[in-house]
C-alpha distance (Angstrom), angle and dihedral (degrees) to the residues before:
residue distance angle dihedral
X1 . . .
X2 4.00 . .
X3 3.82 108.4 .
X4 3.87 96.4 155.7
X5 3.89 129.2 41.8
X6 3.59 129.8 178.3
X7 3.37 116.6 -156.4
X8 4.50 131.3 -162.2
X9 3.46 116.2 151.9
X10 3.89 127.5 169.8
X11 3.13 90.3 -159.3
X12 3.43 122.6 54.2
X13 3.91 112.3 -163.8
X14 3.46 105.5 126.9
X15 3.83 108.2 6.6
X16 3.81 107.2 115.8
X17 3.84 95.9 42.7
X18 3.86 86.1 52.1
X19 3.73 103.4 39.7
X20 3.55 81.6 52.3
X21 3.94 92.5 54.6
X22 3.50 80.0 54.4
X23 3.71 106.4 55.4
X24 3.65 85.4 43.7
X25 4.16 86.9 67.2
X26 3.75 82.0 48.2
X27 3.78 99.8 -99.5
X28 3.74 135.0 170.9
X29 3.42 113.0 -127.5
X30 3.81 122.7 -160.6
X31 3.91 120.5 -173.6
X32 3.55 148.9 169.9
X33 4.10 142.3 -151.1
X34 3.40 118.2 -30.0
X35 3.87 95.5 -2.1
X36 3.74 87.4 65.8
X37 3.74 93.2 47.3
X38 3.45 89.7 56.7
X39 3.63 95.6 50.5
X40 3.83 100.9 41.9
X41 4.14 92.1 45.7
X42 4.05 76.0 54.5
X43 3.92 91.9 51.8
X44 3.71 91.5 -117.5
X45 3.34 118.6 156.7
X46 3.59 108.1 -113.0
X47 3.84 146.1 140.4
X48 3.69 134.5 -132.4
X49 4.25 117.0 -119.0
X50 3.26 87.7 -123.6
X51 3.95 93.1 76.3
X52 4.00 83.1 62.7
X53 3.50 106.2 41.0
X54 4.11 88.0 35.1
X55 4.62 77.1 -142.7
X56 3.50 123.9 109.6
X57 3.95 124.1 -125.4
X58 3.81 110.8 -100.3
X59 3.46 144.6 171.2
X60 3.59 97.7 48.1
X61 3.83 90.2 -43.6
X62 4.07 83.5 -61.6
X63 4.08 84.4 132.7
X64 3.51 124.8 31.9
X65 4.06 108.3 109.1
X66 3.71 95.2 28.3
X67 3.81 84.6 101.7
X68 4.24 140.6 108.3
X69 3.97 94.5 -117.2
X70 3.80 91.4 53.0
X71 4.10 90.2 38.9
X72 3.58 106.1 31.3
X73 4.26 83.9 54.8
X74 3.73 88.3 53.4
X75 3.98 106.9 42.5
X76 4.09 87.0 35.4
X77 3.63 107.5 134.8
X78 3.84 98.5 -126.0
X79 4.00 96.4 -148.6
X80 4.18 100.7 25.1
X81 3.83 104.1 109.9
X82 4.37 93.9 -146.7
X83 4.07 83.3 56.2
X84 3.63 97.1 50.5
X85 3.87 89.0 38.6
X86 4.06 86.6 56.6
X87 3.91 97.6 39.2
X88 3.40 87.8 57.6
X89 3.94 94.6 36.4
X90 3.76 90.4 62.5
X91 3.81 103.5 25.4
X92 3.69 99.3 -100.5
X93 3.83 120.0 167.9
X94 3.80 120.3 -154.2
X95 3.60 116.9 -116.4
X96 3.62 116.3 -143.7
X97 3.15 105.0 -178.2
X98 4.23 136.4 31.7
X99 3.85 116.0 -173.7
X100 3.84 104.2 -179.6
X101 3.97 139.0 139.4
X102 3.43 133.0 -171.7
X103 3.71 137.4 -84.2
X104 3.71 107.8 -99.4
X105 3.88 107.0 -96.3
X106 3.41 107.5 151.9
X107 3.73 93.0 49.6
X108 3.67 85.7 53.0
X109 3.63 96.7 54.9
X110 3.84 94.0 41.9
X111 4.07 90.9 68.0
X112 3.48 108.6 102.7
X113 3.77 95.8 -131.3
X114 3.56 100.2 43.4
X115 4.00 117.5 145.6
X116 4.21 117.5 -145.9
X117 4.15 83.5 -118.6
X118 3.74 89.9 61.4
X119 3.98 97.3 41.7
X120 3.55 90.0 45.8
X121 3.80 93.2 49.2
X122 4.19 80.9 58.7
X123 3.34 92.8 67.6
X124 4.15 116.5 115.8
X125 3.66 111.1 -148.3
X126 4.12 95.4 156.0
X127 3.51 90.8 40.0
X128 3.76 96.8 58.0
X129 3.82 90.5 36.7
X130 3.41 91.7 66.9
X131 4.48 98.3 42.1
X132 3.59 84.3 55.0
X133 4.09 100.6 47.9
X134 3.85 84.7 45.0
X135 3.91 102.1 43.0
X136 4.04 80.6 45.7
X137 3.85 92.5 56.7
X138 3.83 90.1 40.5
X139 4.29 84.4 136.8
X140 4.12 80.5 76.4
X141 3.85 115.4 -1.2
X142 4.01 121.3 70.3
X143 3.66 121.6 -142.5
X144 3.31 128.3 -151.3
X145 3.82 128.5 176.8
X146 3.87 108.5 148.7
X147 3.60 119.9 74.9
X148 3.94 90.5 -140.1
X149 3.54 84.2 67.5
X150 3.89 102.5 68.5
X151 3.85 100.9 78.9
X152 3.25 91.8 46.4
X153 3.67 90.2 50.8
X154 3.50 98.5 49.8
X155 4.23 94.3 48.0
X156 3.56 83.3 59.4
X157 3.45 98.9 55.0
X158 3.27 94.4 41.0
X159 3.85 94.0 50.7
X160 3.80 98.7 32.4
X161 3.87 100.1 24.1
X162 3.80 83.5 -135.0
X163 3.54 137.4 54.7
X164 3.73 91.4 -130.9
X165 4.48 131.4 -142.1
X166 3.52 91.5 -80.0
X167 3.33 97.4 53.5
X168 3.78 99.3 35.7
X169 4.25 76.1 59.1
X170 3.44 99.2 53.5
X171 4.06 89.7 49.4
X172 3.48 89.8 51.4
X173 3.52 100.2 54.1
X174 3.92 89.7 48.5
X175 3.55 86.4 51.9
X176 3.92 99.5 52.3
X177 3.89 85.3 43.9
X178 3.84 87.0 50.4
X179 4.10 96.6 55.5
X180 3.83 88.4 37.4
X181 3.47 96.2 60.7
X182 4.05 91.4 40.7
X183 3.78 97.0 55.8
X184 4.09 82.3 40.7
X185 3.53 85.9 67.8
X186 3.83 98.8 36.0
X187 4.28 83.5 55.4
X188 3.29 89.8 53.7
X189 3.61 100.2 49.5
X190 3.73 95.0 46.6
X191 3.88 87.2 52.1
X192 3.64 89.5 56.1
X193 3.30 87.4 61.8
X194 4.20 101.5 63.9
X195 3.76 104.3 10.0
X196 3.98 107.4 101.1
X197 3.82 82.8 -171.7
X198 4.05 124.3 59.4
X199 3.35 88.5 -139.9
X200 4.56 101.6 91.1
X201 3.77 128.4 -159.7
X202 3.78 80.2 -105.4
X203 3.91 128.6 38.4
X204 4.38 101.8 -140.4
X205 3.67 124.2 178.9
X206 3.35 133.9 152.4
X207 3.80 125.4 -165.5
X208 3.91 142.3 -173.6
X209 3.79 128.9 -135.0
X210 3.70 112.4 -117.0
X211 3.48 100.4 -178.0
X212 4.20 133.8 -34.9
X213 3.48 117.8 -110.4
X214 3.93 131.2 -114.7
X215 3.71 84.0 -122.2
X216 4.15 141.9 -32.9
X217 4.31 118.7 -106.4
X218 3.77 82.9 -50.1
X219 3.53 142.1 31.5
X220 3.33 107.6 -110.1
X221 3.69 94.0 47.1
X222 4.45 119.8 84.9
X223 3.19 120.0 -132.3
X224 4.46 143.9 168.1
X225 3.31 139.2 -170.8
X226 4.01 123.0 -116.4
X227 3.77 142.5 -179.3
X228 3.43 144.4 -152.1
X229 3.85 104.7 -97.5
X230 3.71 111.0 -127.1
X231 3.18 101.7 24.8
X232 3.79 135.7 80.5
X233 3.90 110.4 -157.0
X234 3.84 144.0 98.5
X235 3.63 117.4 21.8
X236 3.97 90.7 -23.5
X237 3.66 89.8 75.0
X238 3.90 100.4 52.0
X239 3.79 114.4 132.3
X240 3.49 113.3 -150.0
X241 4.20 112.1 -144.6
X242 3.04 105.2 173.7
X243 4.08 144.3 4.2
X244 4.02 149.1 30.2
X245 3.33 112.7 -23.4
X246 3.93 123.7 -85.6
X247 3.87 119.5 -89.2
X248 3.99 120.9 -153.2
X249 3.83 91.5 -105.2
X250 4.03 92.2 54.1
X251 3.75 93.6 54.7
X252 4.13 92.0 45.9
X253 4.11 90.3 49.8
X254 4.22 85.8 42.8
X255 3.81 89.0 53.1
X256 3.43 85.6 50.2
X257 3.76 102.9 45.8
X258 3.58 95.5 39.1
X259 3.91 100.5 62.5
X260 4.01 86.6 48.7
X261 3.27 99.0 56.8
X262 3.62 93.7 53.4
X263 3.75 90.3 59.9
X264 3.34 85.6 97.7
X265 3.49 152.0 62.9
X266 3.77 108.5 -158.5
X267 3.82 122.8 63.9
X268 3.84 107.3 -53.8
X269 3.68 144.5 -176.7
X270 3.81 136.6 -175.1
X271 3.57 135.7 177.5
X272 3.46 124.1 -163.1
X273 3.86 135.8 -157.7
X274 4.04 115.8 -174.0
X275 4.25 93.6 -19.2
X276 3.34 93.6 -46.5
X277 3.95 138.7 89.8
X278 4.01 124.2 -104.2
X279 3.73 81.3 175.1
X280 3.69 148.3 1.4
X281 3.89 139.7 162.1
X282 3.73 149.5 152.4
X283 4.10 127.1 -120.3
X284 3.01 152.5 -173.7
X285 3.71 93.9 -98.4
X286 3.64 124.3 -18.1
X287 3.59 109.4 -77.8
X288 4.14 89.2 52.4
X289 4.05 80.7 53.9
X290 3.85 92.8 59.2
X291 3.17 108.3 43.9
X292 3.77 92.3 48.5
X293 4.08 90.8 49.6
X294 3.97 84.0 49.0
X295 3.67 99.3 46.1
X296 4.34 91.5 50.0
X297 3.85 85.5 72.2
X298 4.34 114.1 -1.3
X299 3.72 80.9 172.2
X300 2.97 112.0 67.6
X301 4.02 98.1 19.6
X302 4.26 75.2 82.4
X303 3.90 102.0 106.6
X304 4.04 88.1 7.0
X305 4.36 128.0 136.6
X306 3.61 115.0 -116.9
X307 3.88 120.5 -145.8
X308 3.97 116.9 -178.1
X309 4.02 126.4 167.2
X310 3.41 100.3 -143.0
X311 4.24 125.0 68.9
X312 3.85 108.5 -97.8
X313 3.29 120.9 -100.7
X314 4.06 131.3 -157.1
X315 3.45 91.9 -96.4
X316 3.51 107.8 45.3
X317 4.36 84.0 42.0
X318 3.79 93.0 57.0
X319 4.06 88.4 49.1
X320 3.77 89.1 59.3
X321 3.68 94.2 44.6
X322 3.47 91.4 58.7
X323 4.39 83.3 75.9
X324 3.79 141.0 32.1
X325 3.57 109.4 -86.6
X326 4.06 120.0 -178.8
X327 3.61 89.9 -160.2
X328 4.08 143.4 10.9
X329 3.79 121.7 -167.9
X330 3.72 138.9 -177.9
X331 3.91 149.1 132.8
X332 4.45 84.1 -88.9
X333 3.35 147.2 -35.6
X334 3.50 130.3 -124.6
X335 4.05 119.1 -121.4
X336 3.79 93.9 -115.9
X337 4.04 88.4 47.6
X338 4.02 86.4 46.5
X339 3.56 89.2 52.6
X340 3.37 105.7 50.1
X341 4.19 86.3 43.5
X342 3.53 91.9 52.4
X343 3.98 93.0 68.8
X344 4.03 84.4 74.8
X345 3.76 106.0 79.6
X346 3.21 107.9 -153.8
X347 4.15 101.6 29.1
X348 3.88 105.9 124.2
X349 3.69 113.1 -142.0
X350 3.56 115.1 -158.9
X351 3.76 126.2 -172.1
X352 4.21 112.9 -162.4
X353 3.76 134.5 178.8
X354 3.85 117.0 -107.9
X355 4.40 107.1 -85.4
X356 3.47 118.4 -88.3
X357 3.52 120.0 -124.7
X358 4.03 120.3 -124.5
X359 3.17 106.0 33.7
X360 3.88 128.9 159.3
X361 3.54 120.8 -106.7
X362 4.19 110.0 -145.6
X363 4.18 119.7 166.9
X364 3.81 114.6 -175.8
X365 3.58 114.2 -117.5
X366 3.82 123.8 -179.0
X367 3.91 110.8 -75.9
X368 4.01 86.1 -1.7
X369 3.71 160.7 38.0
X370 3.80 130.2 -108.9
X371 3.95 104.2 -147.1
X372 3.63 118.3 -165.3
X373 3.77 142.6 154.8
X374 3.99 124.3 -98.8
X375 4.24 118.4 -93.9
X376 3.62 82.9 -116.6
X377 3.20 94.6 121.8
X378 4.11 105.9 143.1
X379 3.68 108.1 -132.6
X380 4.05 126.8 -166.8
X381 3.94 123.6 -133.9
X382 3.71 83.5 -136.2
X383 3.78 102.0 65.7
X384 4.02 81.6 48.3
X385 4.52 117.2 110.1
X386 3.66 128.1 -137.1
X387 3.71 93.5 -154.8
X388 4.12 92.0 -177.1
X389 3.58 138.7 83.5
X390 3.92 95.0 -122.4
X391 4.45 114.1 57.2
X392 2.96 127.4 -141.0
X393 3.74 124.3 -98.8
X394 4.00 122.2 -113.9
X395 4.05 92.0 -106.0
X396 4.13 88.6 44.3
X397 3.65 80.8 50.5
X398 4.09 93.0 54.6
X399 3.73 86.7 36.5
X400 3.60 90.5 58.0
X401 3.60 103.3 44.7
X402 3.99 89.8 48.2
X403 3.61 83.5 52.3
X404 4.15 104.0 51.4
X405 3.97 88.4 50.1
X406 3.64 83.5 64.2
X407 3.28 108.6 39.7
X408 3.80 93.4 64.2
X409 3.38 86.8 65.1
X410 3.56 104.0 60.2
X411 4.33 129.5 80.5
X412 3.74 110.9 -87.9
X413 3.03 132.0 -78.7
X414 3.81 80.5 52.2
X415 3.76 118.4 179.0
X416 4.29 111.9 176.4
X417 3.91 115.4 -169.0
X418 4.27 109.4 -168.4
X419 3.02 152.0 149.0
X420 4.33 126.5 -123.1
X421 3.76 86.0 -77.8
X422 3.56 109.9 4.7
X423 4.01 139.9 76.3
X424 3.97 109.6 -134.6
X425 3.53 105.5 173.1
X426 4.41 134.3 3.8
X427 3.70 116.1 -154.5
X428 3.56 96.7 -178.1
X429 3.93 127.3 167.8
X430 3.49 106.2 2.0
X431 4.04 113.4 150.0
X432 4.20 88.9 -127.8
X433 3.99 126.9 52.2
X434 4.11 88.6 -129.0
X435 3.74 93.2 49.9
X436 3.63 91.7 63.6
X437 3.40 92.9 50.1
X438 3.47 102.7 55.1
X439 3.53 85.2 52.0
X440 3.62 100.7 51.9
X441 3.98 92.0 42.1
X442 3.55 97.3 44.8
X443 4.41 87.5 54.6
X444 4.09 83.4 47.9
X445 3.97 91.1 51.4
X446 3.63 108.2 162.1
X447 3.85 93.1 1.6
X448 3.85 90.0 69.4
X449 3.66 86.3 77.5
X450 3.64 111.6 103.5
X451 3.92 88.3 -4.3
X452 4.05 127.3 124.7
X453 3.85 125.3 -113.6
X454 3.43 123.2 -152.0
X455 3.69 127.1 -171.7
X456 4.01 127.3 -166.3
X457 3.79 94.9 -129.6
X458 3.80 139.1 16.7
X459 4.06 131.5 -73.6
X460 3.39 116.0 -99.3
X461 3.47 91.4 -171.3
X462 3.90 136.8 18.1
X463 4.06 95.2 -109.4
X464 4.01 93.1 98.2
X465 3.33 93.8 53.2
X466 3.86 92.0 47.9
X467 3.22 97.9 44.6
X468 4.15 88.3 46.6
X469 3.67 89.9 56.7
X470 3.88 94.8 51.1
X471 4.11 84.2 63.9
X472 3.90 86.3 46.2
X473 3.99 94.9 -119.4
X474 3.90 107.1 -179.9
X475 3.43 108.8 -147.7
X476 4.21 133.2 14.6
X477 3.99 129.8 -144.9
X478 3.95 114.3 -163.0
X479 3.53 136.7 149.2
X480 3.81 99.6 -124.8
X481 3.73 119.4 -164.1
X482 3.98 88.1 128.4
X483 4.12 113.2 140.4
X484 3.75 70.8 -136.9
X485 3.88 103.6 54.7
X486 3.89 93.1 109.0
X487 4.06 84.3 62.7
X488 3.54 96.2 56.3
X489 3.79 92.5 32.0
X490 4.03 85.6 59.8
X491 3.86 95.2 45.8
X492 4.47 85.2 47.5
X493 4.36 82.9 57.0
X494 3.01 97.6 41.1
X495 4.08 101.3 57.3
X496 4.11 86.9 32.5
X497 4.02 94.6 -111.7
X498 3.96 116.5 148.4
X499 3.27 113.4 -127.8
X500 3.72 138.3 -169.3
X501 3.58 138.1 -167.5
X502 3.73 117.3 -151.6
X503 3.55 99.4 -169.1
X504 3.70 97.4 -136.3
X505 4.15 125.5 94.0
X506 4.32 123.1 -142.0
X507 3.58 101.5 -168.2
X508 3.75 109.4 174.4
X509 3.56 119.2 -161.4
């Protein structure tokens, strides 16, 4: 039975209508600074700390629970005879109850402007000091530290009269998971602070389940969703309008398709199959985009997730109606194009917020992470080679350019044939250089001629470039750096195909 609560909240949504649910079941409640503000302004009955600890709050309220009558009445082993003897000893009352959140740190830190003083003035030290002691004593003490809890709480006690072990567990685990995840984020911050590197001492991050998933890249395997508490980017702030719900192998291929299509600027569209693109292009607006991503591979853009950067219009929705479509993504939709997508079902439509840039890298390995930085590195045309006697021409030049923003993006060995604004044929993934070649010339056919090719890394041999100039493609992009460049520099002269070395690699594993 809960007879005494104390109650500190930094945030406040909720409070008054649930301390006063509380003193309804004829509940003490204990509180402290603004929390008891809040309350009394609200005519709640409530007392100050103070008449426990029989100490006023000082230092700017930096101590006011950090004391034995406030701890001793929430670790207090209920039924241990040398705990009761003391409680009573010293005038201890049991707490039953401890409602508190934490100050608001990683709001702090998220200002643009803030100073260290200031963030580190935003960290809780009573706050957590009391979660833990209670989540610790979970056999007698409730927890509580998310406002979504309190009705909950109080139906309980008004059904039950208790909140019962199992419970008490349950809160306590959400309350350890709570203070993890806030000094994960006060770690991190601090390390921000002296590490010239973003890779710390100690790798820290703390995430939230969104929702579980139906199942993971197979049936039989389990899988959920998370994101990065505190923050609101990348694939953690998808909003889902419309549709089935999201299976692990949708939000991989979204990932995927989403930072492609931002590569550019102008009116784009990509659609991706298993990572990588069947098709992709750029328009004149977005409908011209589409169609021209759809019609590089209509085969296999069946089943396929569609990224574009620009808010769908009617015309570009009714063009993807016209097929199935697991997934459709942009920055918004417009009613009529919502409308007319809304007719399919079981068509997800996803709006997402532009990518952010600098983002960490981490891939799961057994007993470990690998940690790196993004391929976002931003490259300039001028620092790029023509290593051959013939140049290219200004559209090879466009062609090519549209053509190595892509080809980052695809599995390695990556070979991309296109056009200035149109994928013709993906090698993606094959284990040699040549093999995804042939595969991405043979799907361009009679397009390859007079096309670019673009590969992810450089030639080890001169076979690509043969076998590129038996399809006629007019220009090559490459990173060189082969001991071997000469031989596929020679084989690039002697067929009359431009070719440039960019002298940096996108493998893609």
């Amino acid at each position: 039975m809960i007879k005494n609560a104390l109650l500190s909240v930094s945030d406040k949504t909720g409070i008054v209508e649930f301390a006063k649910a509380l003193r309804e079941l004829g509940v003490t409640i204990y509180s402290t600074g603004g929390t008891f503000r809040t309350l009394e302004e609200a005519q709640v009955d409530v007392h100050k700390v103070e008449e426990l600890t029989k100490f006023p709050e000082m230092m700017d309220g930096r101590v006011k629970t950090l004391h034995p009558m406030v701890h001793g009445g929430i670790l207090a082993i209920r039924d241990k005879e040398d705990h009761q003897a003391a409680m009573k000893e010293y005038g201890i009352q049991p707490i039953d109850l401890v409602v508190v959140n934490l100050y608001p740190f990683r709001q702090t830190i998220a200002k643009p402007d803030v100073r260290l003083a200031e963030a580190i003035e935003n960290i809780d030290i009573g706050g957590p000091t009391m979660v833990r002691s209670a989540a610790k004593n979970n056999a007698y003490v409730g927890i509580v530290v998310n406002p979504k809890r309190y009705a909950e709480v109080i139906d309980k006690l008004t059904k039950e009269g208790d909140l019962g072990q199992a419970y008490r567990f349950e809160l306590a685990r959400e309350a350890f998971a709570h203070t993890a995840a806030y000094d994960t984020a006060i770690a991190n911050y601090l390390s921000q602070q002296i590490d010239t590197t973003p890779f710390p001492p100690t790798y820290l991050q703390a995430y939230e389940k969104v929702s579980d998933l139906r199942y993971g890249e197979n049936p039989h395997q389990q899988a959920a969703f998370y994101k990065e508490i505190g923050k609101n980017e990348g694939m953690g702030a998808l909003k889902q309008l419309h549709g089935k719900e999201l299976s692990y192998n949708n939000i991989v291929d979204m990932e995927a398709a989403w930072n492609m299509v931002w590569e550019f600027t102008q009116p784009a569209a990509c659609i991706i199959k298993h990572t990588n693109p069947c098709g992709a292009a750029v328009g004149k607006d977005l409908h011209e985009a589409y169609v021209k991503a759809y019609e590089a591979d209509s085969v296999s853009a069946f089943g396929g997730i569609v990224a574009l950067n620009r808010p769908v219009d009617a015309a570009t929705a009714k063009e993807m109606s016209q097929i199935f479509l697991e997934v459709i993504m942009a920055p918004a939709f417009t009613d009529e194009a919502l409308s007319i997508l809304e007719g399919k079902k079981n068509i997800r439509l996803i709006t997402l917020k532009q990518p952010v840039a600098g983002q960490l890298v981490v891939k799961k390995v057994s007993g470990g992470l690998l940690v790196q930085t993004e391929d976002d590195l931003q490259e300039e045309v001028a620092d790029y080679k023509v290593v051959t006697k013939t140049q290219p021409t200004k559209d090879q030049w466009d062609a090519l350019q549209f053509a190595w923003k892509l080809v980052k993006h695809v599995k390695s060995n990556a070979i991309l044939v296109t056009s200035k604004d149109q994928t013709l044929g993906v090698g993606a993934g094959q284990m040699n250089r040549v093999g995804s070649a042939k595969i991405a010339l043979e799907e361009a056919g009679d397009k390859a001629q007079g096309a670019v090719l673009a590969s992810d890394a450089f030639f080890p041999f001169g076979d690509t470039v043969a076998e590129a100039a038996k399809h006629g493609i007019g220009a090559i992009i490459q990173p060189g750096g082969s001991i071997r460049d000469q031989e596929s520099i020679d084989a690039a002269d002697a067929a009359g195909i431009p070719m440039v070395f960019t002298g940096i690699r996108h493998f893609k594993h």
